[in-house]
C-alpha positions as CSV (number, residue, x, y, z in Angstrom):
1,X,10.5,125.8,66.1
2,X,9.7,127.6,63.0
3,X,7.4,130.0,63.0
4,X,4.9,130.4,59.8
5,X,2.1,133.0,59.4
6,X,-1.2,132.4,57.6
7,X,-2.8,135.0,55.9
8,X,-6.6,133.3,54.9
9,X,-9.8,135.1,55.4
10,X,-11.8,131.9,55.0
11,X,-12.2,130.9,58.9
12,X,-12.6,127.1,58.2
13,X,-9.7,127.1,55.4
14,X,-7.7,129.2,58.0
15,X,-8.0,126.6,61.1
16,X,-7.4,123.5,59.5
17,X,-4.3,124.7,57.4
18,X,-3.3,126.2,61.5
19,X,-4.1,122.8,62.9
20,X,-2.4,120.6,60.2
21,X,0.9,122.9,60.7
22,X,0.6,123.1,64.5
23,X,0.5,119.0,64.2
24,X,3.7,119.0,62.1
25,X,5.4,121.2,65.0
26,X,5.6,124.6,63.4
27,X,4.5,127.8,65.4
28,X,1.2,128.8,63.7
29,X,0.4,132.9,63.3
30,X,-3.0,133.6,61.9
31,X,-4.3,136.3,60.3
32,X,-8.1,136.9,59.0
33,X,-7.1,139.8,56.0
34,X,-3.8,141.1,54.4
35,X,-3.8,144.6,56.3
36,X,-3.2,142.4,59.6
37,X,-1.2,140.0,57.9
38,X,1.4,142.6,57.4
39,X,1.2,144.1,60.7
40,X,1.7,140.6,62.4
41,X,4.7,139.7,59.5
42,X,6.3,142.9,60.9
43,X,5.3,142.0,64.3
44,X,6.6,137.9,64.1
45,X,9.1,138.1,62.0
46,X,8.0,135.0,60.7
47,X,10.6,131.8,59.0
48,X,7.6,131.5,56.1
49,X,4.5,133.5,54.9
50,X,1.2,131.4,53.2
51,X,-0.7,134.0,51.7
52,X,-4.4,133.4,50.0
53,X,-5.0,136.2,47.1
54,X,-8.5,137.7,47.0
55,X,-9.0,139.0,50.4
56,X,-10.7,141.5,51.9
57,X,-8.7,144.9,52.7
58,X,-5.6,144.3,51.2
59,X,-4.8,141.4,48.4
60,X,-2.5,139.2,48.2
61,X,-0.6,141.4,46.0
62,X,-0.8,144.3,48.0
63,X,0.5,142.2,50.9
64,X,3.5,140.9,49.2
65,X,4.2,144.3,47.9
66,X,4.3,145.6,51.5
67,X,6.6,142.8,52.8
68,X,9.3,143.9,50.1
69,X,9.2,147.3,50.9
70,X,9.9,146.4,54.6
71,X,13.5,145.7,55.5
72,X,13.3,143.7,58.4
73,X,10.7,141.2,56.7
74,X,11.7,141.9,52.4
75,X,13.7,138.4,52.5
76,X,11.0,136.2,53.8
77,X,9.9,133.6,51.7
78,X,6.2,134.0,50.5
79,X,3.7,131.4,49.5
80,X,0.1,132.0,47.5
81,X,-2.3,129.9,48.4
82,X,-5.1,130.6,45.2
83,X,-7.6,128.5,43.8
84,X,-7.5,131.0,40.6
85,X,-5.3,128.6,37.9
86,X,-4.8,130.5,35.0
87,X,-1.4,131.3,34.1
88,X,-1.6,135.0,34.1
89,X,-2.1,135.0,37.8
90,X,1.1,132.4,38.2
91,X,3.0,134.7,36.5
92,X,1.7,137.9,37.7
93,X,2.7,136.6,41.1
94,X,5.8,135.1,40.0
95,X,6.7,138.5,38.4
96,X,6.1,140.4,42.1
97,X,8.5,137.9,43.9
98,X,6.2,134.8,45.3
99,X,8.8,131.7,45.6
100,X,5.7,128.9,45.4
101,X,2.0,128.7,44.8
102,X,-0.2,126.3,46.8
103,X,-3.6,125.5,44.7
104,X,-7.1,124.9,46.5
105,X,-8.1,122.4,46.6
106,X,-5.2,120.9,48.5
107,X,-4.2,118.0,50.9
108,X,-2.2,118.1,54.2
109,X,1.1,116.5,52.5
110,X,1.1,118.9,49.9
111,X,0.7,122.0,52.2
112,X,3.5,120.3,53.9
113,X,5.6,119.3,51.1
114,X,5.8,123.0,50.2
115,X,6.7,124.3,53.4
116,X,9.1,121.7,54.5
117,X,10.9,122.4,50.7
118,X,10.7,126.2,51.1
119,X,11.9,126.2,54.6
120,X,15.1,123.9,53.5
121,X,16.0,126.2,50.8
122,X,15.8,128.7,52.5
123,X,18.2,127.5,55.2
124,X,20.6,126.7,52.7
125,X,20.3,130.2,51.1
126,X,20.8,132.1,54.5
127,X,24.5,130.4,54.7
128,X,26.5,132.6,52.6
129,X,28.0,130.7,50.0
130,X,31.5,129.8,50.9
131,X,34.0,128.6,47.5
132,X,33.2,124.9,48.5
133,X,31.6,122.5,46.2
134,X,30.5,120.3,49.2
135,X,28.1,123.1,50.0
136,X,27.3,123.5,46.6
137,X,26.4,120.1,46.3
138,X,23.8,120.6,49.4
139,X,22.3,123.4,47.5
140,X,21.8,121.3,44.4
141,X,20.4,118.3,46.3
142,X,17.9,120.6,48.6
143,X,17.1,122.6,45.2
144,X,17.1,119.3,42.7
145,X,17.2,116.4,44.8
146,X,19.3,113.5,44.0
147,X,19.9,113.5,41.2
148,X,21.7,116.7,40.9
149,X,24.1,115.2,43.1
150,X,24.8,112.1,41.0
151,X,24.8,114.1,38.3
152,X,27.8,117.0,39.7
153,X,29.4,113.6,41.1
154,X,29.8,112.4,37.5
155,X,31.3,116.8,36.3
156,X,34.5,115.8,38.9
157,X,37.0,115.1,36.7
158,X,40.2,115.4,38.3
159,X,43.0,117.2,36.2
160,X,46.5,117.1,37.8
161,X,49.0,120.3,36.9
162,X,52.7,120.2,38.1
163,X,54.6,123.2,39.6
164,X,54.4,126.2,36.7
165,X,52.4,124.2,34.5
166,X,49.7,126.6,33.0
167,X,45.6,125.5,33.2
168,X,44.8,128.1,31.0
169,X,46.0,131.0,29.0
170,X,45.0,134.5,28.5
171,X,43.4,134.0,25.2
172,X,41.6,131.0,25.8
173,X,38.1,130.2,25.0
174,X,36.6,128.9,28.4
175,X,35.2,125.5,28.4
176,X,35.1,124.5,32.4
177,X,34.7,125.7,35.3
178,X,37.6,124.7,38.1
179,X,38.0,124.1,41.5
180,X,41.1,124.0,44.0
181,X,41.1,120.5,45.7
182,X,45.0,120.2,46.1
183,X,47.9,123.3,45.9
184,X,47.6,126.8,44.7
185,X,46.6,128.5,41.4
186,X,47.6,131.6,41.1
187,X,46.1,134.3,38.3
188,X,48.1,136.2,36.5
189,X,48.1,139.6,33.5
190,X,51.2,140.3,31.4
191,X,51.6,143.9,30.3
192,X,53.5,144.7,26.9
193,X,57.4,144.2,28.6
194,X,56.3,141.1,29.7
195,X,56.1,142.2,33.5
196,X,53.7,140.2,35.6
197,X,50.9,141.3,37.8
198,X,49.3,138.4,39.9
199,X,45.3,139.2,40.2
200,X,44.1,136.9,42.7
201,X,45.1,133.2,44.3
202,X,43.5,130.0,45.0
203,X,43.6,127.2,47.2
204,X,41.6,124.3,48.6
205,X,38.1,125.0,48.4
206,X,37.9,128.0,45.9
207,X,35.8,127.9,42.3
208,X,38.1,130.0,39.1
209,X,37.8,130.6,35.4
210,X,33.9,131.0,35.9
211,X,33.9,134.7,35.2
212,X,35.1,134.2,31.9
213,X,31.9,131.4,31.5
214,X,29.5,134.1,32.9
215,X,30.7,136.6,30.5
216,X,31.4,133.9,27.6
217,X,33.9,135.8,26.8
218,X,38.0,134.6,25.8
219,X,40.1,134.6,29.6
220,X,41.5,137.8,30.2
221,X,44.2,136.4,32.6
222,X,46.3,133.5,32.9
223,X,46.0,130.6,35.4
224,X,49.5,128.7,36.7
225,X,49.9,126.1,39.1
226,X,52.1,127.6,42.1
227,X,53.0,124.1,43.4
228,X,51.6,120.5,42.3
229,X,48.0,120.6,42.3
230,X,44.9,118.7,41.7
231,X,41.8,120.7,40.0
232,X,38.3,119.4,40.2
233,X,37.1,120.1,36.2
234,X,33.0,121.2,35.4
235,X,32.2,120.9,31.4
236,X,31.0,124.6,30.2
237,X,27.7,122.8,29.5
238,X,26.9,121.8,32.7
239,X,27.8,124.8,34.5
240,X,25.7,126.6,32.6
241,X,22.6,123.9,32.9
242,X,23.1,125.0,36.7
243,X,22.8,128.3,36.0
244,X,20.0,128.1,33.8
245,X,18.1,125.8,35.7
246,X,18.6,126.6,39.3
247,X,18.1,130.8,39.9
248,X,19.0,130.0,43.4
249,X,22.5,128.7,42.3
250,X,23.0,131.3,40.0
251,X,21.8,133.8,42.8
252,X,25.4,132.2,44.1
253,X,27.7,132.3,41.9
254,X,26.3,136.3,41.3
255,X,27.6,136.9,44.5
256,X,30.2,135.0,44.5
257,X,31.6,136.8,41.7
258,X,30.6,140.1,43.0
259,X,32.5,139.3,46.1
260,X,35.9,138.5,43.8
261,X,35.0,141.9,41.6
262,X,35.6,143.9,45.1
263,X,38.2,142.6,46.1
264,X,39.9,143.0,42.9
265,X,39.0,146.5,42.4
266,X,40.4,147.1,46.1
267,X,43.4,145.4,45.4
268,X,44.0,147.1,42.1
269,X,43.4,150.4,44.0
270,X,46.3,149.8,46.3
271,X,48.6,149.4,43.9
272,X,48.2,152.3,42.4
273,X,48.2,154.2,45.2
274,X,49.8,152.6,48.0
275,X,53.6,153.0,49.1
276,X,55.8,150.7,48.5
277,X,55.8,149.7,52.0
278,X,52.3,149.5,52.4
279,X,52.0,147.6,49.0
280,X,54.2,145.1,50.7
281,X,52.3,144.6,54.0
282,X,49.0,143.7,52.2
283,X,50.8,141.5,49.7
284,X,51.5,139.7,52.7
285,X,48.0,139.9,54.5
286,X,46.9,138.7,51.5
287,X,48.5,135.6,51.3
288,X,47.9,134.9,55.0
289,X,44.1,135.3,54.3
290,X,44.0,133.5,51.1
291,X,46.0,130.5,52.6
292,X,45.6,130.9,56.2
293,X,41.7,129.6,55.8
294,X,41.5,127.9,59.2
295,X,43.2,130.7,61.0
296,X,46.4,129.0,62.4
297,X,47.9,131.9,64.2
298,X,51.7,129.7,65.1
299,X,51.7,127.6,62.2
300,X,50.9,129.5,59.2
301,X,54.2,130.8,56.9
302,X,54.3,132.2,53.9
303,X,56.4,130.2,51.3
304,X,56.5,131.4,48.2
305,X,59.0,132.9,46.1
306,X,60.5,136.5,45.9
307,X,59.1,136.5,42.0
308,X,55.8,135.6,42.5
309,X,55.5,137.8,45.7
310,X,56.5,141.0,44.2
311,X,54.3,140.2,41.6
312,X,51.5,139.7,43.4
313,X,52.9,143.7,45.5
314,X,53.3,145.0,41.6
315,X,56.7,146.1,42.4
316,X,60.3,145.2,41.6
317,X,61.7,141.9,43.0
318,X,65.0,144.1,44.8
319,X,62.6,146.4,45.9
320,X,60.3,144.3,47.9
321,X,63.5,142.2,49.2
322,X,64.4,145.8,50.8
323,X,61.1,146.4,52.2
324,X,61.2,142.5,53.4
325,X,64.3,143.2,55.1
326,X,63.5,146.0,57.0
327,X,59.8,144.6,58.1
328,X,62.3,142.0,59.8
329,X,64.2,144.8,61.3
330,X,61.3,146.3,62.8
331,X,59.8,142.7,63.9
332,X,57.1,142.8,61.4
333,X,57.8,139.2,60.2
334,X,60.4,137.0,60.5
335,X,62.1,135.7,57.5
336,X,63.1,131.5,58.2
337,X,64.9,129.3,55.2
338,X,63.0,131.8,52.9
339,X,59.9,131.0,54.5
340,X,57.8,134.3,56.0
341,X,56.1,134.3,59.2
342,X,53.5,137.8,60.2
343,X,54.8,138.6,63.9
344,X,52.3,141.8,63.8
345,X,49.4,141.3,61.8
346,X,48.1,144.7,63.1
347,X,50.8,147.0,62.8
348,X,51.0,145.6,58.9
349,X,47.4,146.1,58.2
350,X,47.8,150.0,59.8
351,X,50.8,150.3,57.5
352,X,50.5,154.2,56.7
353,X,50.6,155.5,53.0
């Protein structure tokens, strides 16, 4: 049962808005003026907050104000309920972080309709946002309804790319945002000799090329099919309708992207300062976790060749054959037709320097 508070210091507005809630099964917490309301938010820990503005005490303001500056409580989402219209007051409000405004005088399905809607969105927004457009497409339709769906339904256009065919180049203006249905992409940077330096891998389920969209800037990396793959295509245009439309979405993709950005910079870290051993054993760890997605522990091996592998370690292809070779040796992994298998995840990942 969700629990919402009520912050309303009109006693008749105050128990029918509690009575029409309690009806529609929610747990009802009441509070008479914004001092207590804060106290019993904190106290609660309530799934919504409805808020009226002008009360005695504290305001509505000062209320929200406090629920930010409160950790445990900052991320709840808050409700005004006002009968002041004008639009400096939906701004003002909008400005301090309120997600919805409910205007007196109102009727039981609309106080309903706008806590049901919060509520949902919210739900959706607590589930961190995995690279999975079905999950996008439940954010859309929550956010939208359904006609967002239809409408990212008709984006999926399937593109097919054959073993070491290229999606993209450096160089290239970006026009679409992609996503992994079938295979492996793999991203890639050339330096002035021509040696390559893989930057990150995809598979089933994972978005790419939409950091070049967010900056609008010409891809700074190239992106090759590792084996035959199918790529679900989004124009430019509608990506960015998303974006601009839907903060929520874009709220996503943020972190999302800021996710990607660490991992990069870790990545990038260890090759500069990494062994060569240790280069080797998170090459390899980071395969299994980019691949290895539902966590087969007997199944999952790594097949991929000694080029793209030592690119993706950023050392020499006879160097990491050495290192491979003697991680066999010590029963690190076991080496099959070419195909890797991780015998010790552990001792790999506490590889010392």
């Amino acid at each position: 049962m969700k629990t919402i508070l009520l912050i309303e210091d009109n006693e008749d507005i105050r128990n029918n808005m509690a009575e029409i809630l309690a009806l529609s099964n929610y747990k009802v917490v009441v509070a008479e003026n914004g001092k207590t309301g804060v106290e019993k938010a904190i106290e609660s820990k309530p799934d919504l907050i409805i808020c009226d503005i002008i009360m005695p005490l504290l305001d509505g303001y000062g209320v929200l104000h406090a629920i930010h500056r409160n950790e445990s409580i900052k991320n709840t989402p808050f409700i005004f309920l006002t009968a002041k219209t004008e639009r400096s007051d939906f701004r003002k409000g909008m400005e301090l972080g309120a997600d919805d405004y409910i205007t007196k005088p109102f009727n039981a399905t609309e106080l309903l309709n706008a806590v049901e809607g919060r509520i949902k969105k919210m739900e959706l927004l607590k589930k961190e946002l995995q690279p999975d457009i079905e999950k996008l497409r439940d954010l859309l339709q929550t956010s939208r309804g359904q006609d967002a769906l239809q409408e990212l339904t008709q984006m999926n256009e399937i593109s097919r790319f054959k073993k070491k065919q290229i999606v993209y180049f450096a160089g290239n203006h970006p026009n679409k945002l992609y996503y992994v249905t079938k295979g492996k992409v793999k991203i890639y940077k050339n330096n002035e000799q021509g040696k390559e330096l893989v930057t990150d891998l995809f598979s089933p389920g994972d978005f790419f090329g939409y950091v070049a969209l967010l900056e609008d800037l010409p891809y700074k990396d190239t992106a090759e099919a590792l084996e035959d793959t199918e790529v679900a295509v989004i124009p430019k245009k509608e990506f960015e309708d998303l974006m601009n439309r839907d903060k929520e979405v874009a709220k996503q993709f943020i972190r999302l992207l800021a996710k990607n950005i660490s991992d990069k910079e870790t990545q990038l870290l260890g090759l500069a300062y990494n062994s060569l051993r240790k280069k080797v054993a998170e090459a390899l760890l980071l395969i299994r976790k980019k691949y290895n997605k539902e966590g087969s522990e007997s199944k999952f091996v790594i097949d991929i060749n000694r080029e793209n592998l030592s690119s993706i370690a950023g050392t020499a292809k006879e160097s990491l054959i050495r290192t491979l070779s003697e991680f066999k040796t010590e029963k690190l992994i076991d080496i099959v037709n070419g195909e890797i298998s991780i015998l010790d995840e552990k001792k790999l990942e506490r590889m010392i320097n």
